[in-house]
C-alpha positions as CSV (number, residue, x, y, z in Angstrom):
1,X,0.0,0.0,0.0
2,X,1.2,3.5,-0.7
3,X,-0.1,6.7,1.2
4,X,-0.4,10.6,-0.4
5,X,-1.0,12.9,2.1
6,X,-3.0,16.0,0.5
7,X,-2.2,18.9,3.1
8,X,-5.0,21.8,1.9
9,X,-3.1,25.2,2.6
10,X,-5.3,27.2,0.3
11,X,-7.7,29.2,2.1
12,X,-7.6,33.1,2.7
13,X,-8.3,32.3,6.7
14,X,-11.3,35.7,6.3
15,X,-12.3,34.9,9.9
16,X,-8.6,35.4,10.9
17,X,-9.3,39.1,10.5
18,X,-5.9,39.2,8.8
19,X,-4.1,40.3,5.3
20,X,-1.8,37.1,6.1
21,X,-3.7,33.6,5.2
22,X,-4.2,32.1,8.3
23,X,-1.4,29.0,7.4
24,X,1.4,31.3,6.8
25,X,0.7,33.3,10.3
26,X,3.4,32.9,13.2
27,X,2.9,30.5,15.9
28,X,5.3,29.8,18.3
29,X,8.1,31.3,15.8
30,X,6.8,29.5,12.7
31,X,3.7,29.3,10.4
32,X,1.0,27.2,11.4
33,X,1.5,25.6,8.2
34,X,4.5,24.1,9.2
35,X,3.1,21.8,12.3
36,X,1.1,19.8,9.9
37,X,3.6,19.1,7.6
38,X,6.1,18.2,10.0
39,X,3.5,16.0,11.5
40,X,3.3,14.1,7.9
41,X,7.0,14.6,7.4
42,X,7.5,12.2,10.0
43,X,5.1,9.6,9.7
44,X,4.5,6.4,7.3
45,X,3.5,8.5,4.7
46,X,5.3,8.1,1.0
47,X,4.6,11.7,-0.1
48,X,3.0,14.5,0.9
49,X,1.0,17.0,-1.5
50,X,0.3,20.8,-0.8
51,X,-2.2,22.6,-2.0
52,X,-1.3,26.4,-1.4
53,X,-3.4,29.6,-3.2
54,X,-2.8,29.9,-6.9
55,X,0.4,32.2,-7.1
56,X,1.7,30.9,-3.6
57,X,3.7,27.6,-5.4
58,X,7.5,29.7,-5.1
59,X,6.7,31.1,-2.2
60,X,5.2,28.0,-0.6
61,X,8.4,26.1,-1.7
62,X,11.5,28.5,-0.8
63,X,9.8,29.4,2.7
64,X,8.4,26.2,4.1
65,X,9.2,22.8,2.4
66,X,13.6,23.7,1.5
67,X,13.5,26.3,4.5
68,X,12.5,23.5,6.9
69,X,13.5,20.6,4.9
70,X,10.2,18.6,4.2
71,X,11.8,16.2,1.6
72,X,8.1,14.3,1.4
73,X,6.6,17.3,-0.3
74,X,7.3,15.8,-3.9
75,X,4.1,18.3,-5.4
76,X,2.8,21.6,-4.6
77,X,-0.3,22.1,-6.6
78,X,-2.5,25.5,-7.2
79,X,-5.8,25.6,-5.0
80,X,-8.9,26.7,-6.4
81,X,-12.2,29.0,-5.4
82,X,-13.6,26.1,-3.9
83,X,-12.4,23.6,-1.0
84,X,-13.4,20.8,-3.6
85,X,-11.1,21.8,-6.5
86,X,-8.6,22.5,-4.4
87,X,-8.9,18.4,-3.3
88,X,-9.0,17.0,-6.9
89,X,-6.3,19.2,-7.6
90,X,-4.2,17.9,-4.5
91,X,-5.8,14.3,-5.6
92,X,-4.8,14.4,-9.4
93,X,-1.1,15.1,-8.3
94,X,-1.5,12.6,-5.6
95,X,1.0,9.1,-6.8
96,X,-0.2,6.7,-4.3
97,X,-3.5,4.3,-4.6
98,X,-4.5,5.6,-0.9
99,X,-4.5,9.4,0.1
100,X,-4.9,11.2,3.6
101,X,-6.7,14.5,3.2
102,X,-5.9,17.3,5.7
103,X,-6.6,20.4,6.7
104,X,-3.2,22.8,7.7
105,X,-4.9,24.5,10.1
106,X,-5.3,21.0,12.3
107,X,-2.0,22.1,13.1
108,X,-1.8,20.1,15.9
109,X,-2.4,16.2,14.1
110,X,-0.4,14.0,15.6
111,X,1.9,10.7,14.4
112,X,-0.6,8.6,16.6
113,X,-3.6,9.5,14.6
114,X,-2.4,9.5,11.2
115,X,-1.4,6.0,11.5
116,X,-5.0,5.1,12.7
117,X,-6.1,6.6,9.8
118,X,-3.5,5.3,7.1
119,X,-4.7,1.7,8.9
120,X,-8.5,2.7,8.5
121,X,-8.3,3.9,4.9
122,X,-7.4,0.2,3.5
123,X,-9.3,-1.4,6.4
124,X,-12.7,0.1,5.4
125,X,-12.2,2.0,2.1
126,X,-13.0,5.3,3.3
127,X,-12.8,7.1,6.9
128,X,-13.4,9.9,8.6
129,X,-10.8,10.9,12.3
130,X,-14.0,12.2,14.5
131,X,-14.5,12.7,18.3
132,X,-17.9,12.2,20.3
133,X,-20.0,16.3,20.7
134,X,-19.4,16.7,24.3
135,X,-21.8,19.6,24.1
136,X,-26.0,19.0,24.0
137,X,-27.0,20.1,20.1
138,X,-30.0,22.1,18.8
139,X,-31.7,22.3,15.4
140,X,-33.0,25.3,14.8
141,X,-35.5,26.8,12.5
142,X,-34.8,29.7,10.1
143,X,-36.3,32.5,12.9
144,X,-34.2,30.9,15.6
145,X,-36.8,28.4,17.2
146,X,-36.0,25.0,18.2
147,X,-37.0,22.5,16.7
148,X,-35.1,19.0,17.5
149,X,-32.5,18.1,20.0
150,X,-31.0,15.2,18.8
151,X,-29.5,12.1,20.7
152,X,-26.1,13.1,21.8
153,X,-24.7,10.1,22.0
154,X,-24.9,9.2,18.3
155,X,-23.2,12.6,17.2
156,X,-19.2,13.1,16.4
157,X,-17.5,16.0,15.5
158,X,-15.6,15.6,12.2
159,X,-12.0,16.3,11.9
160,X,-9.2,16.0,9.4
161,X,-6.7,13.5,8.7
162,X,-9.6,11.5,6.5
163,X,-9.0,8.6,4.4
164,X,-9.2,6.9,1.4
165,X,-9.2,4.8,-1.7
166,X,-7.4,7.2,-4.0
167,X,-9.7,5.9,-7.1
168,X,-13.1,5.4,-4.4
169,X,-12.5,9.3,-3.7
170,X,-12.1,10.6,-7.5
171,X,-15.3,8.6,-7.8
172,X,-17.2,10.3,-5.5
173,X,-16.2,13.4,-7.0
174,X,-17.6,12.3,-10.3
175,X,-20.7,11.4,-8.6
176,X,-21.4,14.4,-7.1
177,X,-19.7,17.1,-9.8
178,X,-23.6,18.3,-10.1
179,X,-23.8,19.2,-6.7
180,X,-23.2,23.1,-5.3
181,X,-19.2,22.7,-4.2
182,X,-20.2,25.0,-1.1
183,X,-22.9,21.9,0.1
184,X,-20.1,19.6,0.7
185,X,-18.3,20.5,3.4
186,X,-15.7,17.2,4.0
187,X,-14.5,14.4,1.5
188,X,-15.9,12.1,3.6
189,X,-19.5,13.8,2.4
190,X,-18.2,12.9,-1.3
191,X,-18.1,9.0,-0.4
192,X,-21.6,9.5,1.8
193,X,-23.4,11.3,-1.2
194,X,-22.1,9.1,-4.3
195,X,-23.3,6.1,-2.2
196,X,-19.3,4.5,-3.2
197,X,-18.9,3.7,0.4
198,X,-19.6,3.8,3.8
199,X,-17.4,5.8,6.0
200,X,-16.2,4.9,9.2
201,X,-15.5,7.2,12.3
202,X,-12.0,6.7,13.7
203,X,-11.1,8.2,17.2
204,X,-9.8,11.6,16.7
205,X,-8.2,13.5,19.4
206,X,-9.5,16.7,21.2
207,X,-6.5,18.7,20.5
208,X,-6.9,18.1,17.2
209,X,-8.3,21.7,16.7
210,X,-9.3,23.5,13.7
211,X,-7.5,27.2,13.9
212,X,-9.9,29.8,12.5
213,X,-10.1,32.8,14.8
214,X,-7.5,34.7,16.9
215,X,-8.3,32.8,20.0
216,X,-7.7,29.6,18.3
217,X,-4.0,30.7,17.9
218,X,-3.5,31.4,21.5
219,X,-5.3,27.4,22.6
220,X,-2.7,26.3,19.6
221,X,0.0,27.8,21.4
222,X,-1.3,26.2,25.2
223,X,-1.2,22.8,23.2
224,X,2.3,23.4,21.8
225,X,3.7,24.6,25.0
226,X,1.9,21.1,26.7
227,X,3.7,19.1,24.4
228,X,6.9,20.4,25.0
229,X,6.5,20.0,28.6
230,X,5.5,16.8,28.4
231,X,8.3,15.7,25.8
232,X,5.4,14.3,23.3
C-alpha cells in the first residue's frame, strides 16, 4: 500500500481578520502551516502533496518545504475558489492508490492518529478521524426556534486527517460534480453522497483543533507549550 497525504493550505483564513492567510501566520516562531507538515514529514507517509493559493507555489516552496527541509513534499499544486477543487487538484497530483486528506490549520495532528487513519483507509475504504460532541445540540428553524434536540450520543464532531481509496474518492467526485461545491463541506461527504462507500468514524483527538479565529491561535499555542512539557 502507498499513502499521499494532501495537506489543503489554500484558504484566505477571512475569519482570521488578517491580510496574512491564516497558514502562513506565526505561531510559536513558525507558520501554522509548518506543524502539519512536520506531523506528515514524519510519519509512514510516501509523499506529501500541498495545495497552497494559486500564485503561492514559489513562495510556498522557498519558505516552508527547502527552509524547513520537508523532503516528502514531492508536489505543490495550485488551490482553487472552492475547497473541492482545491482536493481534486491535491488528488490528481497525488501518486499513491490511498490518500490522507488534511486540513493545515489541524495544526496540531499528531503521528498517533495519522497511522490510525492510514490503517483505516485500507481497512474500510473510506474514513473519517471524529471525536464524540461533548456539548448538547440544537436544530433550529430559520427565525431561531427549536426544533429538534437530537441524541447526543450518536453525534461526532468531524476532523481532518480522513481517508481513502485514491480511485473510491475521484469517484465520489464524479458522482457528485452536479452538486453546489459550497454543500459539501468534507470528502468524507463525497463518499456519503455518491453512495461508493460507507465511512467509518476513527477516534480523533481533542486537541486536534481546527485554527480559524485569533483565540484559536492562543489554545494552539497552550497545546504546543503542553507538548513540550510533556516531551510528546
Amino acid at each position: 500500500m502507498s499513502f499521499s497525504a494532501i495537506v489543503l493550505a489554500a484558504g484566505s483564513g477571512s475569519r482570521m481578520h488578517s491580510a496574512l492567510p491564516k497558514q502562513y501566520m506565526p505561531l510559536e516562531g513558525k507558520p501554522v502551516l509548518y506543524y502539519s507538515l512536520k506531523a506528515f514529514q514524519e510519519s509512514p507517509v510516501d509523499e506529501i502533496v500541498l495545495v497552497v493559493p494559486s500564485g503561492d507555489e514559489e513562495y510556498a516552496l522557498k519558505e516552508i518545504v527547502c527552509r524547513f527541509g520537508f523532503d516528502k513534499v514531492h508536489s505543490i499544486a495550485a488551490g482553487q475558489d472552492t475547497r473541492a477543487g482545491s482536493v481534486l487538484n491535491g488528488i490528481k497530483a497525488a501518486k499513491s492508490d490511498h490518500v490522507l486528506i488534511h486540513d493545515s490549520a489541524r495544526a496540531f495532528v499528531t503521528g498517533e492518529l495519522i497511522k490510525r487513519m492510514m490503517d483505516a483507509a485500507v481497512a474500510f475504504k473510506a474514513a473519517a478521524a471524529a471525536v464524540p460532541e461533548k456539548n448538547t445540540i440544537k436544530v433550529a428553524d430559520s427565525d431561531g426556534y427549536v426544533t429538534s434536540t437530537p441524541d447526543r450520543s450518536t453525534l461526532w464532531e468531524i476532523q481532518t486527517p480522513q481517508g481513502f481509496e485514491k480511485d473510491l474518492l475521484l469517484e465520489g467526485y464524479e458522482k457528485t460534480g452536479g452538486m453546489p461545491s459550497e454543500k459539501i463541506t468534507d470528502d468524507a461527504m463525497v463518499v456519503e453522497l455518491s453512495g461508493c462507500s460507507k465511512v467509518k468514524l476513527v477516534m480523533g483527538e481533542y486537541t486536534n483543533i481546527k485554527i480559524t479565529t485569533p483565540e484559536d491561535l492562543e489554545i494552539g499555542r497552550m497545546i504546543l507549550k503542553n507538548r513540550l512539557t510533556s516531551g510528546s
